[in-house]
C-alpha positions in Angstrom: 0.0 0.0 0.0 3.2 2.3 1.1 3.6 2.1 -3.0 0.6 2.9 -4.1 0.0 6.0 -2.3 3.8 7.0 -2.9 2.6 6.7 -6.8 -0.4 8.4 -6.4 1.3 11.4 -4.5 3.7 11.7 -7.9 0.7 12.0 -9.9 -0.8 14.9 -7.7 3.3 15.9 -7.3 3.0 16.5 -11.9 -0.6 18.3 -11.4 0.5 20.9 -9.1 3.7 21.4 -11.4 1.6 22.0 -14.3 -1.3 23.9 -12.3 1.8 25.6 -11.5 2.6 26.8 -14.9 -0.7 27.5 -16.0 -1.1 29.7 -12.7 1.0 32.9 -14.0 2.2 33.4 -10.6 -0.8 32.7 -9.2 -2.7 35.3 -11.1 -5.2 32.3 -12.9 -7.7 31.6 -10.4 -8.7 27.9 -11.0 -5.2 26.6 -11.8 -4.0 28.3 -8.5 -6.7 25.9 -6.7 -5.9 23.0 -8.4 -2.0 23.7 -7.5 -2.7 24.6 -3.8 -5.1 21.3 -3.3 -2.6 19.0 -5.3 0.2 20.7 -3.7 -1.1 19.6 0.0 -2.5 16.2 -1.5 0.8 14.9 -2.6 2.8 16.4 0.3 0.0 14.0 3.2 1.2 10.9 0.7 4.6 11.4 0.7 4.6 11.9 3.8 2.2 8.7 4.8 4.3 7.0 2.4 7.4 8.0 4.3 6.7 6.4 7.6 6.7 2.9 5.5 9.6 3.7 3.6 12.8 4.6 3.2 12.5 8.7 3.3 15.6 8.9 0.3 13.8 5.9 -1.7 10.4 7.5 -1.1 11.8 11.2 -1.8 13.4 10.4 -5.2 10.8 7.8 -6.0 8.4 11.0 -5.5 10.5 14.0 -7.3 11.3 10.9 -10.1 7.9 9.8 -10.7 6.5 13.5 -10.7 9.1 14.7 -12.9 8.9 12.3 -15.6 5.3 12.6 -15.9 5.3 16.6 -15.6 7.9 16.5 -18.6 5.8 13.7 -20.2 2.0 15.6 -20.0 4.0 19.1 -21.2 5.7 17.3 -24.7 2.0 15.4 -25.3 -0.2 18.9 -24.5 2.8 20.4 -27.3 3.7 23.1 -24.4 7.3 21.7 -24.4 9.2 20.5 -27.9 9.2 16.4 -27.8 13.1 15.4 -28.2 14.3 11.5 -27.9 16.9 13.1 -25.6 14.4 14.1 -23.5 12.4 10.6 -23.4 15.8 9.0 -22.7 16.2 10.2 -19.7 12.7 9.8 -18.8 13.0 6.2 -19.6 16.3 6.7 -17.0 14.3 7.8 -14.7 11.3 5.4 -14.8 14.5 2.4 -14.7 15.8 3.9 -11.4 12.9 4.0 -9.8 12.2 0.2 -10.7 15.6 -0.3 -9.3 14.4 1.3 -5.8 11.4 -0.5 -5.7 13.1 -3.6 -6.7 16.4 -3.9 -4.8 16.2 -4.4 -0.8 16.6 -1.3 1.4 19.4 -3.0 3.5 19.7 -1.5 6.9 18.7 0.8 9.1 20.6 4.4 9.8 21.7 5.5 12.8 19.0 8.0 11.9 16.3 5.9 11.0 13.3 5.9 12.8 13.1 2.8 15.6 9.9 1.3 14.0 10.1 -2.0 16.5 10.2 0.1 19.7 8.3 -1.5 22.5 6.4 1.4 23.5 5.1 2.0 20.1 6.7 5.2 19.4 8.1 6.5 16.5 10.9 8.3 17.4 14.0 8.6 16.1 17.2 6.3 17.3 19.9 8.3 18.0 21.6 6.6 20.4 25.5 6.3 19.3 27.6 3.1 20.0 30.7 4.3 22.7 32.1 1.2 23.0 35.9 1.0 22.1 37.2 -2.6 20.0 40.0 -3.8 22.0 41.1 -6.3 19.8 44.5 -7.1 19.5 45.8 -6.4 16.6 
């Protein structure tokens, strides 16, 4: 499910992009309310999405997805030039983050949130290791 709503807030991530664009500053009314209610819509999935994931898979799965399909909406609504260069690298992009989703996220940081805390709380582990190796070398 973390997924799913991770895609889902890169799809609102390329509408408030565009809304963006077609905002003029915010001078357009009705693109400036689709930007602000994208805008908070894909911000409460990332960060749903976040507390299931990874937050630097999740973050560049987020800007990567959003990206590609912001770039992707402007070359098929002819407001930006189609180039192969430019679906190359959107092909890259789509690749990599197959390769997140894909390849294990290994362990957790010293930063990482302590997810399998008895209490049930969610905050961060920050406690450092002190101990000294006195092996004999």
């Amino acid at each position: 499910m973390p997924w799913i709503v991770l895609l889902l807030s890169s799809v609102f991530e390329a509408v408030w992009a565009t809304a963006l664009g077609y905002s003029q500053g915010f001078t357009q009314f009705w693109p400036t309310v689709v930007y602000v209610f994208a805008s908070i819509a894909s911000m409460l999935g990332l960060g749903w999405a976040a507390k299931h994931l990874p937050i630097g898979t999740a973050y560049a799965v987020w800007t990567g997805v959003g990206a590609a399909l912001t770039v992707t909406w402007a070359m098929i609504t002819g407001t930006e030039p189609f180039s192969l260069g430019k679906a190359a690298c959107m092909v890259g992009i789509i690749g990599a983050v197959i390769g997140l989703k894909l390849l294990p996220s290994g362990e957790k940081s010293a930063y990482a949130v302590d997810r399998d805390a008895s209490d049930g709380s969610r905050e961060p582990d920050l406690t450092v290791d002190t101990t000294v190796n006195e092996t004999a070398g």
